[in-house]
N, C-alpha and C positions, 0 to 999 in steps of 0.2 A: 678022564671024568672030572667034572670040575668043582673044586673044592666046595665047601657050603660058603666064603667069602665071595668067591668068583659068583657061583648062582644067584648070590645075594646083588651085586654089581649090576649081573645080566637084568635082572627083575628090573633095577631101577631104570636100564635102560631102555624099558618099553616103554612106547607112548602109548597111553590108552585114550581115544577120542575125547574129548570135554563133552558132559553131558548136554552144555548149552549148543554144544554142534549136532545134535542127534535130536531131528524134528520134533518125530515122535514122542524120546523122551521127553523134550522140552517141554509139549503140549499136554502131555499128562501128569507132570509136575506143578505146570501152573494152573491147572484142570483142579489138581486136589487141594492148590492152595487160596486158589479163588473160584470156586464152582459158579455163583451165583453172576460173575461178570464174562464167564467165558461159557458153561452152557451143555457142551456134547465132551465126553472122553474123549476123543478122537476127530482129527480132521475130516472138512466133509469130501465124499465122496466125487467124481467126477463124473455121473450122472447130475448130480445136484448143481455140479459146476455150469455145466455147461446148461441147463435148463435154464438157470440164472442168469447166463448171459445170452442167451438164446436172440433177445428182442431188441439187444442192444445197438445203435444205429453210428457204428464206431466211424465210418466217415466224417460223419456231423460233431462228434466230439473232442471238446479240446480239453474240458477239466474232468476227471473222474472223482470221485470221494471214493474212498475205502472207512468202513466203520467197523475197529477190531479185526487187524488184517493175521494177529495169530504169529503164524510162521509162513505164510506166505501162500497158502492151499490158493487162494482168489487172485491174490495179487500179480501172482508168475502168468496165469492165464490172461488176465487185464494186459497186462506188459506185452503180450505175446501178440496181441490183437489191436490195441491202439494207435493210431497214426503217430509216426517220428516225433511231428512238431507238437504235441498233445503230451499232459502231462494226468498224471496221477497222483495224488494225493494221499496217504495212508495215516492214519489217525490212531493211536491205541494207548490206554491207560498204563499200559503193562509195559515197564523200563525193560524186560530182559525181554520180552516181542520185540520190540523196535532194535534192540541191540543187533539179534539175532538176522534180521533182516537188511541190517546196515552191515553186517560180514556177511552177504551171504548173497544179495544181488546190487549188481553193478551199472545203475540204468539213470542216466541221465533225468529222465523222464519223470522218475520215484521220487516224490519229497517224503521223509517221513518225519512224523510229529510224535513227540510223547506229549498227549492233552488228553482232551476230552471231546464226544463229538458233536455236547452241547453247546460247544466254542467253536463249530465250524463255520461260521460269518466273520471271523474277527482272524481265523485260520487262513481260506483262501484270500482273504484283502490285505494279509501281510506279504505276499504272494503273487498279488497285483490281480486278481480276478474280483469280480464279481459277484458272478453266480457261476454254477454247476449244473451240466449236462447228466449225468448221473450220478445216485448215491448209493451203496450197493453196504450194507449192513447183514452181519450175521450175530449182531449181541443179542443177547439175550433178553427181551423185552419184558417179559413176564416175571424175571426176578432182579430187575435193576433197582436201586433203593428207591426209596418214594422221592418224586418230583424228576426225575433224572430221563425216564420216558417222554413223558408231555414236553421237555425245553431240547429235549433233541427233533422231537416232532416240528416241533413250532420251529426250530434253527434251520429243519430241516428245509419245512417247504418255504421258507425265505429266502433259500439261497440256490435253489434248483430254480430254471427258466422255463419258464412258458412251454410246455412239451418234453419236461426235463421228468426224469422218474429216480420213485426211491423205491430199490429193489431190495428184498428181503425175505430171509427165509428164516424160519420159528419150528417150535416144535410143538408151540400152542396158539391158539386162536386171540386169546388176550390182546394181540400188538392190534388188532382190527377196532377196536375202543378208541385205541391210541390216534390212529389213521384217520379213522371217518371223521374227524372235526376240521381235519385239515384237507383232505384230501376225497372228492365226489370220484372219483374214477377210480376205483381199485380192479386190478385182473386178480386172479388165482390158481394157483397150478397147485400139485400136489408129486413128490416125486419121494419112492416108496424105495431106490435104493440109495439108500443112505444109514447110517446109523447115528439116533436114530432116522426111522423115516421122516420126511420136513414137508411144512408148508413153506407156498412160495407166493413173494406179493410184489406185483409191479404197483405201484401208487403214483400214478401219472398227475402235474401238476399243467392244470387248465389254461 
């Protein structure tokens, strides 16, 4: 039986997970520390995932935007489905997101940025693009500080081409305010398993 020093020894020998490697944890951590820029408890669903990309015309795509990619719920499936020479772009305010993400997938493809994704014209042209084939955001629209809605609208449909969409999913109707100055062609879906349930908006640029 082993002494209370040895026990003591043994303890320190276990390695317990870092919480930054535990998704879930991570996402509810930075969930309580910053509600208002991330949105839902919990990652979304894969119903919702896949509604969301549902329309996406990944042959024809070479750049994608990610807006607040989290821990990677969107981003592994984008990865999964983009052509080799086709690149992805991931965008997020949040320094232990992007960390989390740079240990954790290994893809050529993946640029990630710690910014903002009011800066994404100045983001993809460092990068050597352009414009962007799709934009695909899950922030939170409805409780982003003031001003920070409208310059990601406007960044947005600047740098999406001709037939290029910004896809997004809300838990409120608000981001539709946001949309309609910039954008005549909104689709709408509606996808009720999810937590919570979400709206979903393709915003096609003309």
């Amino acid at each position: 039986m082993p002494t209370g020093e040895t026990a003591l020894k043994q303890r320190r020998k276990l390695r317990l997970p870092k919480f930054e490697n535990l998704p879930l944890a991570l996402f509810f951590r930075e969930f309580c520390r910053n509600p208002t820029m991330i949105g839902s408890i919990i990652p979304s669903s894969d119903k919702l995932i896949d509604r969301m990309l549902s329309r996406i015309d990944w042959e024809g795509t070479r750049l994608f935007v990610e807006y607040g990619p989290g821990v990677g719920t969107f981003t592994r499936p984008i990865l999964d489905q983009l052509a080799p020479d086709a690149t992805l772009i991931a965008i997020d305010t949040n320094r232990d997101f992007i960390r989390y993400l740079e240990q954790t997938i290994d893809d050529p493809r993946l640029i990630l940025i710690n910014g903002s994704a009011a800066d994404v014209a100045s983001i993809i042209a460092r990068h050597g693009f352009e414009h962007v084939d799709y934009v695909l955001s899950g922030l939170p629209f409805s409780t982003l500080p003031p001003g920070v809605g409208p310059a990601i609208m406007r960044e947005t449909y600047k740098v999406l081409r001709p037939g290029g969409a910004f896809v997004i999913y809300q838990y409120a109707l608000k981001v539709l305010r946001l949309l309609k100055p910039y954008f005549a062609n909104i689709d709408r879906d509606f996808e009720p398993i999810n937590i919570p349930p979400a709206q979903v908006f393709w915003a096609w640029k003309d």
